[in-house]
N, C-alpha and C positions, 0 to 999 in steps of 0.2 A: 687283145682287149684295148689297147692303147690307140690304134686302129680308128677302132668303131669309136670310139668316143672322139677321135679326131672328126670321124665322118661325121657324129650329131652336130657339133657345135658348128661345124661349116654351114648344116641343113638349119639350125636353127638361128645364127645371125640375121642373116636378112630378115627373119622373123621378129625378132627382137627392135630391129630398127624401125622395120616397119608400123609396130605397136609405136615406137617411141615420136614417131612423126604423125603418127592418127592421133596420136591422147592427145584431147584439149589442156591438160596444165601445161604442156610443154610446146602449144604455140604463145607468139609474143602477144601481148596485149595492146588491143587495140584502145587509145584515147577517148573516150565518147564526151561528146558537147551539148548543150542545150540545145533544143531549134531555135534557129533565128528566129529573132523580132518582128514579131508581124506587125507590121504598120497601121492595121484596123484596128489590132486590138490590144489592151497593154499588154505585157510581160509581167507574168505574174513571177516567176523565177527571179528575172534580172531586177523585179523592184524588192525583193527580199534578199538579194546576196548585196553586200555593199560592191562598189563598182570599181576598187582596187583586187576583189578579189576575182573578179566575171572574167571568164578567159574572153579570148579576141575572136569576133566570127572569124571563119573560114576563108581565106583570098581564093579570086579567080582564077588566080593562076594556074596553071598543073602542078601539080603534087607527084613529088621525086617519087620512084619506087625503090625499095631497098629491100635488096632480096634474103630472103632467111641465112642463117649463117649455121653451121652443124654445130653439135653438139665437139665441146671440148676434147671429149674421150673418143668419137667417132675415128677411126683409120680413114685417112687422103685413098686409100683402096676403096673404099667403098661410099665416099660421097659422091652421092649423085648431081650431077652438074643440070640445070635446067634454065631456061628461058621465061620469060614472062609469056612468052605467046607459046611455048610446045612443054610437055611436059616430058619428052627423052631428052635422056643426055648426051652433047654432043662431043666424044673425046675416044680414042681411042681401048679398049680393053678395062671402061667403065660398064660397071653395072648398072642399066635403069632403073631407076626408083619407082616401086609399085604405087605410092601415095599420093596425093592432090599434090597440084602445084603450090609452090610457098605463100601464103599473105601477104601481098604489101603495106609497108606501112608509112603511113604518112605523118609529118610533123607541121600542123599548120604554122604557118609566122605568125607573131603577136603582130596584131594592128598596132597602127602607129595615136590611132585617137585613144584606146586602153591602154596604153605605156606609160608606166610611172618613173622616168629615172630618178634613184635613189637621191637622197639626203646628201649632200657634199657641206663638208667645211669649208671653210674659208680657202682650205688648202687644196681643197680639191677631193678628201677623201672621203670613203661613205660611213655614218657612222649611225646613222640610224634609217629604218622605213617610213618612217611614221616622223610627220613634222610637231617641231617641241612649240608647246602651251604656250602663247604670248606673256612676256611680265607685266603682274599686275602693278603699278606706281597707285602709291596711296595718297587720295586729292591732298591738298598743302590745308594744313591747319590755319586759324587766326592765330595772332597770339592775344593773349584777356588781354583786358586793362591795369588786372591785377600785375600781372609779368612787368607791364609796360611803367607803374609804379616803382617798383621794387627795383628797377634796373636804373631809373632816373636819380631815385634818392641814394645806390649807390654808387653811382656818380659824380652826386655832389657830394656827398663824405667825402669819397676821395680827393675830387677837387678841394675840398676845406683841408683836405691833413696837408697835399701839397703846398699848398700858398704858404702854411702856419709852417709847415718846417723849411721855407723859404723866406720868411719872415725873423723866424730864431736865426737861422743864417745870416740874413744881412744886420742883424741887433748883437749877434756875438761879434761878428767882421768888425765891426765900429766902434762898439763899447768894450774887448773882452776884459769881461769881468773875471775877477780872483774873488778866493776865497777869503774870510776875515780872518784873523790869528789870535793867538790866544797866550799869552806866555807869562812868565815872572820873573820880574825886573829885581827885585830883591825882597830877600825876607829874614825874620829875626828870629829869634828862639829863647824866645823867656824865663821859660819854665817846662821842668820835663823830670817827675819822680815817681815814684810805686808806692804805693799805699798799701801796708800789709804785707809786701812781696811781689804784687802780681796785680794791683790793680792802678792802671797808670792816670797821671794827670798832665795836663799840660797847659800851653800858654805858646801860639805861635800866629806871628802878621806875617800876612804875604800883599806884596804889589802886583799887582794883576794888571797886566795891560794888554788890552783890547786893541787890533792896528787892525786900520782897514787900507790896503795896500791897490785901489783899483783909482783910475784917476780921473773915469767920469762919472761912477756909481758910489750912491750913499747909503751907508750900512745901520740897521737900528737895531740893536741886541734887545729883545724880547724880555729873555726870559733867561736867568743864568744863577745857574747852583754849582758850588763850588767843593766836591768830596774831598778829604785828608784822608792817608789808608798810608799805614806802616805794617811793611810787610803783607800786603792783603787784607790788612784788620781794618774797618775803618774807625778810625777815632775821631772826627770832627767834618760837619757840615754845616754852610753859608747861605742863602738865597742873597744874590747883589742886582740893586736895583736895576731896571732897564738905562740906556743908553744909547743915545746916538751918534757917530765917527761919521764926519765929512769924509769927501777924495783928498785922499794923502794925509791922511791923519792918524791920530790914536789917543785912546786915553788911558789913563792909569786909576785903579782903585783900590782903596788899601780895604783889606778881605781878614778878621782877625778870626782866627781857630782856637776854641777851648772843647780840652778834652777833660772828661772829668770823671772819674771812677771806671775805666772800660777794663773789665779783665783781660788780662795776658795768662795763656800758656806759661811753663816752663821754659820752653825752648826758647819763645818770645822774651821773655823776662833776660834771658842768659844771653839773645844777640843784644838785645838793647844797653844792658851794663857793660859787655864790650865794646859796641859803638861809643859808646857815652865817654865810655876811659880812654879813646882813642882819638876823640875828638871828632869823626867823620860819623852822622848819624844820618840815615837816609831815610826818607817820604816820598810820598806820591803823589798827586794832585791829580784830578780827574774834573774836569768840568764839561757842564750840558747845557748847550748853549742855543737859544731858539733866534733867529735869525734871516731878518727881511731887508730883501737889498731893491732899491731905487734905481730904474736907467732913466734916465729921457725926461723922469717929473713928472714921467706918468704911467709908467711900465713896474709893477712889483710884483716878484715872488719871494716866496717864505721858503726855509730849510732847517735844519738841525746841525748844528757842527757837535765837534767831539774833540774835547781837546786831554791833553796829557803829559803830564809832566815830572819826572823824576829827576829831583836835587837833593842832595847832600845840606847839611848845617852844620857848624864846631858846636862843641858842648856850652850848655846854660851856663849860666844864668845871661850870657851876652853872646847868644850864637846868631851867628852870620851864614851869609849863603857860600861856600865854598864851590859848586860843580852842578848844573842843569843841563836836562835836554827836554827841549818839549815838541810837542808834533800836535799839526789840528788836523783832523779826517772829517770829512762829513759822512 
């Protein structure tokens, strides 16, 4: 049995092969091209395909042949060796091949007028087929008249702030001006009792003097109110007339204070009878002060000071100033 089935397969190979070289799926495919371009008449083909994509006619040259190659699976026993011009094979203890001779196949060359080389960078590499879109630059604008305004006048601002803060520069450099001061040269204490317990009166002058300490600017106090406040509380206020202090000057104004029925706390009642017994009784002085200074005879600006003052008195009926400190802020 093992036999005969050896004998079929022997009888039946060649047959198999031979099917396997007649069936058309299993020759190679040949390339087909347009016909050339007739010269009389257009190219209806070649003017509808674009002309990167149109293969290259055919060169005159001879066209290699390249003879079939067997099948993968096929046994070196049983390929048939052939020539272009004879269809036996020439080899020893080969079998001839009953089928046509093999097809040649040809690879035409691209023309060298249809050759596209590729896209290169800069660097040499390809990175695209197809060349990139030109940049489109957007025409240059005018610029309005409005712009042309707006940018002039700030300009000149600027140029104005610079000049002026180069001007305060060279008027500070030359003149520097001080602030005016404020202070109390001395004061008395007249009178100072409780009405009821708790409701106080008083009787108190102060010297006030006014220095204007700059040595080519002239100072003219506007406007000047003069607060009394014990312990916070105020018990007496002044308005003293305006005045004017040359360079390197000052003056002095006597400021008099009555207080008259201001309720006091407990607590107030009880520091003031100790101060009082003690002899050392302390106030405040607060004054607001409006204030226009002169350079040059023809340069003025106005300000506000703030002045401040805590001193001590000995008890009435002939109290004196024993201890001050005053301070001006603007």
């Amino acid at each position: 049995m093992l036999t005969i089935l050896i004998f079929i397969l022997n009888h039946l190979e060649p047959l198999m092969f031979q099917s396997r070289e007649t069936n058309p799926h299993f020759q190679p495919r040949v390339q087909r091209y347009p016909p050339p371009h007739d010269s009389d008449g257009p190219n209806v083909l070649g003017s509808q395909v674009p002309q990167r994509f149109q293969p290259s006619p055919p060169s005159e040259s001879p066209l290699p042949v390249v003879p079939l190659l067997p099948h993968p699976k096929q046994p070196s026993s049983h390929l048939p060796i052939s020539s272009p011009g004879s269809g036996q094979g020439s080899g020893s203890g080969s079998r001839p091949g009953p089928g046509p001779a093999p097809v040649p196949v040809s690879i035409p060359p691209r023309g060298p007028q249809h050759s596209h080389p590729p896209h290169t960078t800069h660097q040499g590499t390809p990175f695209s087929r197809y060349p990139s879109p030109p940049l489109l630059v957007p025409p240059p604008r005018k610029t309005k008249h409005l712009t042309w305004l707006i940018a002039i006048c700030c300009a000149l601002f600027w140029i104005i702030v610079i000049l002026g803060g180069l001007i305060l520069l060279i008027v500070y450099l030359a003149y520097r001006p001080h602030y005016p001061k404020f202070d109390i040269t001395s004061a008395s204490l007249n009178a100072a009792y409780l009405d009821l317990g708790y409701l106080l009166n008083g009787d108190i002058t102060l010297l006030a003097n006014f220095t204007n300490p700059n040595k080519k600017v002239s100072v003219e106090f506007r406007y000047m109110v003069i607060n009394l406040y014990f312990e916070g509380t105020l018990i007496a206020a002044r308005y003293v007339e305006p005045l004017s202090v040359s360079p390197r000057a000052y003056k002095l104004r006597d400021v008099h204070m009555v207080s008259s029925q201001i309720p006091f706390s407990r607590i107030r009642v009880a520091h003031l009878n100790e101060q009082m017994r003690t002899g050392r009784v302390m106030f405040e002085a607060k004054s607001y002060l409006r204030t226009t200074s002169t350079i040059g005879g023809f340069f003025r600006y106005s300000y506000w000071l703030y002045g401040h003052c805590k001193f001590a008195m000995s008890s009435p009926p002939s109290g004196t100033l024993v201890g001050k400190n005053c301070v001006t802020k603007r």
